[in-house]
C-alpha positions, 0 to 999 in steps of 0.5 A, spaced: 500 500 500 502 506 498 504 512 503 500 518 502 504 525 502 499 531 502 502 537 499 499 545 500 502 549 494 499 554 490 503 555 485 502 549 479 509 550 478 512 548 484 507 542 484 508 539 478 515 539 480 514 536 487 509 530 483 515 530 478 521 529 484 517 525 489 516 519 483 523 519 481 525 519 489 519 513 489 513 510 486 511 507 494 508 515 495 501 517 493 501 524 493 495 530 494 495 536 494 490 543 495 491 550 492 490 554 498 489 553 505 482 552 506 482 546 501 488 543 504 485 543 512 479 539 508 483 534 505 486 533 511 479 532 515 476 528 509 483 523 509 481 516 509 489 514 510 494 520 514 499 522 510 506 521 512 509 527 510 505 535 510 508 539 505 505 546 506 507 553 502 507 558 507 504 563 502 498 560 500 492 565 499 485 564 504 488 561 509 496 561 509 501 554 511 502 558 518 495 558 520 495 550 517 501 548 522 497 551 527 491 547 527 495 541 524 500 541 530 493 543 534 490 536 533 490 530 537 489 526 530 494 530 526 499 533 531 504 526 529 504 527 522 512 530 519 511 537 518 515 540 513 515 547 512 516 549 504 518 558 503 522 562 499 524 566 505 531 564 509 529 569 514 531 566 521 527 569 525 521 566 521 524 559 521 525 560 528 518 561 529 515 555 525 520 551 529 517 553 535 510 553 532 511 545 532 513 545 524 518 538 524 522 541 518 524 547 513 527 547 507 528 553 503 524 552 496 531 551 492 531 554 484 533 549 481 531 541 479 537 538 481 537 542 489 530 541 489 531 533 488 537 534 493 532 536 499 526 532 498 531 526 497 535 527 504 528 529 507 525 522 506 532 519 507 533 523 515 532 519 521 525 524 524 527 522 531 532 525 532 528 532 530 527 536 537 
């Protein structure tokens, strides 16, 4: 049986890039995805299987990935699931408080293919219980 990953991302871009890199990483992953964040918390409530990964965007429109975190990480059913926050900012300060919101991972959206592959590939290779 496959393994879900569900992804929050806006940009169809990234998404088809994502889809694309996760196939080559491994064809045991299923992948879902919502263009907002409203949607996502629905794909997320409505789930017959919990995904393994949450990938979440955090500048998504109608409810961005930081009011997602919180209510995933807020959540007896959900609060367990690796969380991986995905943003074009490096600020410290912001990946300070995703960390401190409950987030298991942030990973700056590298610019190019082989970078992105790089991260998602060491993200799924990594031993999460070492992680806080």
């Amino acid at each position: 049986m496959q393994e879900h990953i569900f992804l929050a991302e806006d940009d169809e871009e990234d998404r088809d890039l994502f889809t694309l890199i996760i196939s080559e990483i491994s064809a045991d992953y299923k992948i879902f995805f919502a263009k907002d964040g409203i949607k996502f918390m629905s794909l997320l409530n409505n789930a017959n299987q919990l995904p393994v990964f949450i990938f979440l965007d955090l500048n998504m429109p109608l409810k961005n990935g930081l009011e997602c975190l919180q209510e995933i990480k807020n959540s007896e059913k959900w609060k367990l699931i690796k969380t991986v926050i995905l943003s074009t900012s490096s600020h410290p300060e912001q990946i300070k408080d995703m960390y401190k919101m409950g987030a298991n991972l942030y990973m700056k959206k590298p610019n190019s293919y082989s970078s992105f592959k790089d991260s998602l590939s060491k993200c799924f290779q990594m031993d999460w219980d070492t992680l806080k």
